[in-house]
C-alpha positions in Angstrom: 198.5 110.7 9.7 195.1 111.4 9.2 193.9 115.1 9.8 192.4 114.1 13.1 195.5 112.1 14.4 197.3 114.8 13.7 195.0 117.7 15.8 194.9 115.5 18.7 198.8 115.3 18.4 199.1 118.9 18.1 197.0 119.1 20.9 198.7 117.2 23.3 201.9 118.7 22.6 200.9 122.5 22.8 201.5 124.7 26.3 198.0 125.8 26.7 196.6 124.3 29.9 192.8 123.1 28.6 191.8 121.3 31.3 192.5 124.8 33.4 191.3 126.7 30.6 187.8 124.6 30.3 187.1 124.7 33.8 184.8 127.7 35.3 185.4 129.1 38.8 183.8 131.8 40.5 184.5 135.0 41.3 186.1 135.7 45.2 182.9 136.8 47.2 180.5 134.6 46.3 181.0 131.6 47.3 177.8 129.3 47.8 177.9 128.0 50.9 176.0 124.5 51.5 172.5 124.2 52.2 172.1 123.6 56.4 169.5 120.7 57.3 167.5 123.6 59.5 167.4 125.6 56.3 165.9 122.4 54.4 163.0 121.8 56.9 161.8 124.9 56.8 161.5 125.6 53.1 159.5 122.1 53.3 156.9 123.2 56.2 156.6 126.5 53.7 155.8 124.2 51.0 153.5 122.3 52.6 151.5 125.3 53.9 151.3 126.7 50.8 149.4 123.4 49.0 147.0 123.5 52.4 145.6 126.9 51.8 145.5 126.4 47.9 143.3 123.6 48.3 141.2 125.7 51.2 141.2 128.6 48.9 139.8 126.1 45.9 137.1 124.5 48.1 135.7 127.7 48.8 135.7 128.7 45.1 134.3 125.7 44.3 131.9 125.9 46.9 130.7 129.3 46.1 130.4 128.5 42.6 127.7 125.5 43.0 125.8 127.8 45.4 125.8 130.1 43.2 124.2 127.9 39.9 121.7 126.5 42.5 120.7 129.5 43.2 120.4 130.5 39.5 118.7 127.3 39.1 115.7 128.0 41.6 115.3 132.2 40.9 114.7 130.6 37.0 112.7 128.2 38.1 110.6 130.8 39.8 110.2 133.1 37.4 109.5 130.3 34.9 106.6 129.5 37.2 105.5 133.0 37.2 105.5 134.4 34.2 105.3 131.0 32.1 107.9 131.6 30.2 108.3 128.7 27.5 111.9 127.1 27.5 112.5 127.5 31.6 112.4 124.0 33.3 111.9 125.4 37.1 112.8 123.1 39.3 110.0 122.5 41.9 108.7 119.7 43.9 106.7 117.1 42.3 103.0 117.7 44.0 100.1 114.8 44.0 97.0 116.7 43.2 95.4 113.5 42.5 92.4 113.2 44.9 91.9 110.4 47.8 88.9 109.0 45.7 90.5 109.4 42.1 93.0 107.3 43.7 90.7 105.0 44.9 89.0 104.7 41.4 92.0 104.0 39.8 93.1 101.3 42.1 89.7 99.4 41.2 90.1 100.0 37.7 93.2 98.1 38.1 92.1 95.3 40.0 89.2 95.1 37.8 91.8 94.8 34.6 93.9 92.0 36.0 97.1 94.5 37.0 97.2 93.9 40.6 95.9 91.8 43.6 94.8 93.0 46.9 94.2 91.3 50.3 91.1 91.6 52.7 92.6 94.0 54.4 94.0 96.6 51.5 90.4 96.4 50.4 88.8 97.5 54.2 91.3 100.3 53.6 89.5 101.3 50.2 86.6 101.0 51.0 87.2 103.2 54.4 89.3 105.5 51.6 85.9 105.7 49.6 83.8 106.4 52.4 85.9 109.3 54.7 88.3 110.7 51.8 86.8 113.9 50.5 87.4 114.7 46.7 90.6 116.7 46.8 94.3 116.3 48.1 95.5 116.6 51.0 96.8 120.1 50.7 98.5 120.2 54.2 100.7 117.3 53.8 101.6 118.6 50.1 102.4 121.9 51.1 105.1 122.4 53.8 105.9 125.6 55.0 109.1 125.1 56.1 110.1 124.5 52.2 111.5 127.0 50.9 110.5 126.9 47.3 106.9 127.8 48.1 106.6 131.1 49.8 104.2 132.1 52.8 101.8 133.8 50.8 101.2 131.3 48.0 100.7 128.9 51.1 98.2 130.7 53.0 96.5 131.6 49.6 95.4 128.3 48.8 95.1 126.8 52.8 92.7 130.2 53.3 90.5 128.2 50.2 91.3 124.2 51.5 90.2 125.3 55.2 86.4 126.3 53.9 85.7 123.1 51.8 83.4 121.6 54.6 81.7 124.5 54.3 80.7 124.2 50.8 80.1 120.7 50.5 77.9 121.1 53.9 75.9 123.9 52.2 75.5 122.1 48.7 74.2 118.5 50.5 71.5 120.9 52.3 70.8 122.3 49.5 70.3 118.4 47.4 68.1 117.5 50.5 65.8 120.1 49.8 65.6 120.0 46.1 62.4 118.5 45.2 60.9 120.6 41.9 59.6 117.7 39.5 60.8 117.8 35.8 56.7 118.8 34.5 56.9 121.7 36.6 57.1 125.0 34.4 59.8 127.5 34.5 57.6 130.4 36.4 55.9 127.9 39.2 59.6 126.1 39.4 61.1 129.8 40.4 58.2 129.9 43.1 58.9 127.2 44.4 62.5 128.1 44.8 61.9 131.1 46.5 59.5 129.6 48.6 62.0 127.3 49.9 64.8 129.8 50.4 62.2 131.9 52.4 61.6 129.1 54.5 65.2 128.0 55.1 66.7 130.2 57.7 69.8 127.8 57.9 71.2 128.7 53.8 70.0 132.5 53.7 71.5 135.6 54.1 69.9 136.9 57.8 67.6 139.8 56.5 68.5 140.2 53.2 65.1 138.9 51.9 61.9 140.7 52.3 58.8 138.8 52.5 57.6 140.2 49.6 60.6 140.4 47.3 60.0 139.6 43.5 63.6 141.0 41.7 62.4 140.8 38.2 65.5 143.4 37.4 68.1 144.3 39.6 69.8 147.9 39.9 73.2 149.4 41.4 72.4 149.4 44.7 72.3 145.2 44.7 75.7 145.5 43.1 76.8 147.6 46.4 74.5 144.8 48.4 76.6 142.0 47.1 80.2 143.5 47.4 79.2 144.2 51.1 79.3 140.4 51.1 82.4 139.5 49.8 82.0 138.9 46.5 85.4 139.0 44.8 87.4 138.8 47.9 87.4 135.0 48.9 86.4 131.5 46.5 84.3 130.6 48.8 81.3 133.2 48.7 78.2 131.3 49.4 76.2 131.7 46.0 73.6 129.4 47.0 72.5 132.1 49.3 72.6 135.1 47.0 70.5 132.8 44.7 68.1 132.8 48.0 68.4 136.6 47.9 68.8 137.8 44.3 65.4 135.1 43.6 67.1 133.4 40.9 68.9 136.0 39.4 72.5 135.2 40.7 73.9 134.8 37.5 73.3 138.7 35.8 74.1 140.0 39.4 77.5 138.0 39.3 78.1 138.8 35.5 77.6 142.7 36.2 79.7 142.9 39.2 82.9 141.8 38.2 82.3 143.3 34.7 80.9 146.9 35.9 81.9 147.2 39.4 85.0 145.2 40.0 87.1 144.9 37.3 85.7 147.6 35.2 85.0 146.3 31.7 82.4 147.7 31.0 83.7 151.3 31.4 86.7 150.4 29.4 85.6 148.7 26.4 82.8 151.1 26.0 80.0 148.0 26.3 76.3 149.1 26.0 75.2 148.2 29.3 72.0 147.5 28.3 72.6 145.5 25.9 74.8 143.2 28.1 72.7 143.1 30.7 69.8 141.3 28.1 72.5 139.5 27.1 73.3 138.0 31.0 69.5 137.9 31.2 68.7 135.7 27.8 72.0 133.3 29.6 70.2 133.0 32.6 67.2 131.8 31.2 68.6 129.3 29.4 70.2 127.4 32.2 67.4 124.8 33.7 66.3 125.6 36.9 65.3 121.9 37.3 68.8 120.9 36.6 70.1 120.1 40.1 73.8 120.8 39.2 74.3 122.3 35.8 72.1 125.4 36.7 72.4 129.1 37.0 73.8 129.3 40.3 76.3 126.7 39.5 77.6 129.0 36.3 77.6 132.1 38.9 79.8 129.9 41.4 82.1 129.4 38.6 82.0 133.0 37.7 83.0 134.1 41.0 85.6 132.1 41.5 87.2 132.3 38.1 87.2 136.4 38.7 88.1 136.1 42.3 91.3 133.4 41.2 92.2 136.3 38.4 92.2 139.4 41.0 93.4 138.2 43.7 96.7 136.6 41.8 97.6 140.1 40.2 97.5 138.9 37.0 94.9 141.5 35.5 96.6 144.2 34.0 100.3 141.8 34.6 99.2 139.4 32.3 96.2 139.1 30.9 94.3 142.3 29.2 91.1 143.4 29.2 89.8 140.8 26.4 91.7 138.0 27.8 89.8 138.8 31.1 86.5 139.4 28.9 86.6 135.8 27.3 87.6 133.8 30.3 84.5 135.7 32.4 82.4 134.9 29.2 83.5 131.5 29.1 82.6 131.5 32.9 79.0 132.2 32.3 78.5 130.0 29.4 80.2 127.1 29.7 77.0 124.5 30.8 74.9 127.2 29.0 71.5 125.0 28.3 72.7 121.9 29.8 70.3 118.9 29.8 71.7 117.5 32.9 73.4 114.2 31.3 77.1 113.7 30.2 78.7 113.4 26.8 78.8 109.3 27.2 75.3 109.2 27.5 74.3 111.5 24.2 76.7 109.5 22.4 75.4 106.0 23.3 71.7 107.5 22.5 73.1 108.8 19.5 71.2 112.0 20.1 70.3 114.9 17.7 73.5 117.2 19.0 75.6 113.9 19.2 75.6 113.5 15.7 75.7 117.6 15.1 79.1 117.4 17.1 80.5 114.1 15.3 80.6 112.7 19.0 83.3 115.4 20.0 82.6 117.8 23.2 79.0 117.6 22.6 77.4 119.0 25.4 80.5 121.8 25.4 80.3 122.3 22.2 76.4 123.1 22.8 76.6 125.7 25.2 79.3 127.3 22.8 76.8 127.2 19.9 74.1 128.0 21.5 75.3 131.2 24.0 77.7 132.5 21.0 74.4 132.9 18.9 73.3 135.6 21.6 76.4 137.3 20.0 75.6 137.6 16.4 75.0 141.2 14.6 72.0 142.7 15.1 70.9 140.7 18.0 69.6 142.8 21.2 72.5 140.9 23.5 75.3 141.7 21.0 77.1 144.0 23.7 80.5 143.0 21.7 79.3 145.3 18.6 81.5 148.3 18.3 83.9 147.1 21.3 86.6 145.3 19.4 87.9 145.0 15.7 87.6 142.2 13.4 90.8 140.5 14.5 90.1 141.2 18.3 86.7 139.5 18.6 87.8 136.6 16.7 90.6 136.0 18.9 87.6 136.7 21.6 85.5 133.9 20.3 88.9 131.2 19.6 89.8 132.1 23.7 86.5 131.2 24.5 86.0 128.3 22.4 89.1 126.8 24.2 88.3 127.4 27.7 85.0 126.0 27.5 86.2 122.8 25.1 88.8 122.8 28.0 86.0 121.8 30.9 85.1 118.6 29.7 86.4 115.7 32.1 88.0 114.1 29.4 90.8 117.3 29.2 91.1 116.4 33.1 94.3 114.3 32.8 95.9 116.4 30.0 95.6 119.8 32.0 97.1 118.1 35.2 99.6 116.9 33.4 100.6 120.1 31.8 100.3 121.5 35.1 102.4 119.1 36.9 105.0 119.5 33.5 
């Protein structure tokens, strides 16, 4: 027999009782009884209630999580949009700042290149677009105040400016209508003339604010006080046609001064000469035509004002922007269409003038005023109220600032800062 034969033999023949042995029993007591049907259903209905209020439980987590990177999303987005913070996509509706008659421009441009067709009546629509549409967006139906990415304030800020726009352009086509100083007329009989017609045009002048036999040559603190009284610095819409009515033609240094002495203060904290800068407004003011019937001095003092106004009223100064950044966006204010002929960059480049060529074709007319009013600024010069203000380093970062912001007013930048703006 083989060796396992022979254990299987010995096995079967042995005493011990294996199958006994092998099989396990439990002790008396605890018995297991069966499992009732009652007993069943409930453990099932517990079951079941458990999954339901682990899925309720994971739907609110889940819920409360997405609110909670929305959230996130928009208080980036916002202070992305406030403090312009590099990196921060906020997320923001798209606006269309293009104007009704940009629109309209653009839609001939394309018919004229072959893009598109239009019927009769899509072209009574343009031209009605072209006749009614002002030059600006509609600002009400871009702005909704029951959206509540744009807050209350920021929508009043700029309705309080949209609302006064008939204003202006009611004020400036007066003042067209009556322009009629010829070209040969000389600087002196030109500001005669001027005055003459403000005097006589009760409709565009401050009620008593110009006596009969007012000649400002110079102007002193007490027309700084004069001016404030009118709201100067407190709304975009001051009316500096009629302070050039009152101020006879010396808007511009009366603007300049304000915001640099009286409202925002440069002057006493940079240390400028006064006197220096107030030649230096003067010399500005003079070289704006005052046959120009646009690009003149009261045009650079309306862009002044609202510039300064945009800056204080936004709580940026002191936030943001320091004293010198403030200093070169006013200057660039003042100067930007300093000694502006009155024609646009186009037409000096197809006459191939004299500053054409000096400017190789590039921002001429900017680049003019830059050259021209940053010569008042050079060492030694009477208007050189920069000298002993800032360092080295500080007035050339002056001058680059400047540089831009007036390079940056040329129509051709137009497209390129709205869409930066709209980025």
């Amino acid at each position: 027999l083989t060796v396992e034969q022979a254990a299987c033999e010995w096995l079967r023949n042995t005493s011990v009782d294996w199958q006994s042995w092998l099989r396990i029993e439990q002790p008396p007591g605890e018995q297991k009884e069966p499992v009732s049907k009652s007993d069943s259903k409930e453990l099932g209905d517990i079951v079941i209630l458990s999954i339901v209020l682990l899925a309720v439980f994971s739907s609110l987590l889940i819920g409360t999580v997405l609110w909670l990177w929305r959230r996130n999303k928009v208080l980036i987005g916002i202070l992305a949009t406030s403090s312009g913070v590099s990196g921060l996509k906020p997320q923001r509706p798209s606006l269309d700042l293009e104007s009704p008659l940009n629109k309209a421009i653009m839609t001939i441009d394309d018919i004229l290149d072959g893009q598109r067709t239009v019927s009769n009546q899509e072209l009574i629509e343009l031209k009605t677009l072209l006749t009614t549409a002002g030059n600006a967006p509609n600002l009400n139906q871009l702005l909704d105040p029951s959206d509540a990415y744009y807050s209350r304030d920021a929508i009043k800020f700029i309705m309080d400016l949209s609302g006064q726009q008939k204003m202006i352009q009611n004020s400036s086509r007066h003042l067209l209508n009556s322009w009629s100083v010829s070209e040969s007329l000389s600087t002196a009989s030109s500001d005669k003339l001027i005055v003459d017609q403000h005097r006589n045009s009760k409709t565009w002048m401050f009620e008593g604010m110009l006596p009969d036999d007012a000649v400002m040559s110079r102007f002193g603190p007490r027309d700084l006080e004069k001016v404030e009284k009118m709201g100067m610095g407190e709304t975009f819409v001051f009316d500096t046609i009629r302070l050039a009515a009152w101020s006879c033609g010396k808007q511009l240094v009366i603007t300049g001064m304000f915001f640099m002495k009286t409202k925002l203060g440069l002057v006493e904290k940079l240390g400028v000469d006064e006197v220096k800068l107030v030649a230096f407004l003067e010399a500005v003011e003079l070289g704006y035509s005052r046959i120009n019937p646009y690009h003149n001095n009261t045009h650079a003092a309306d862009v002044t004002q609202r510039f300064a106004t945009l800056l204080t009223k936004s709580g940026l100064v002191g936030k943001v922007f320091g004293d010198l950044d403030i200093l070169a966006g006013l200057l660039a204010a003042i100067l930007h269409d300093f000694q502006h002929p009155g024609t646009t960059n186009n037409y000096q480049v197809q006459l191939n003038s004299p500053i054409a060529q000096q400017f190789n074709d590039q921002h001429v007319l900017e680049n003019q005023s830059l050259c021209l009013g940053l010569e008042l600024l050079e060492p030694g010069k009477d208007t050189n109220f920069l000298e002993g203000v800032c360092s080295r380093d500080e007035k050339h970062t002056l001058r680059t600032n400047i540089i831009a912001l007036v390079l940056g007013t040329d129509m051709l930048e137009h497209f390129n800062i709205l869409s930066a703006f709209k980025a």
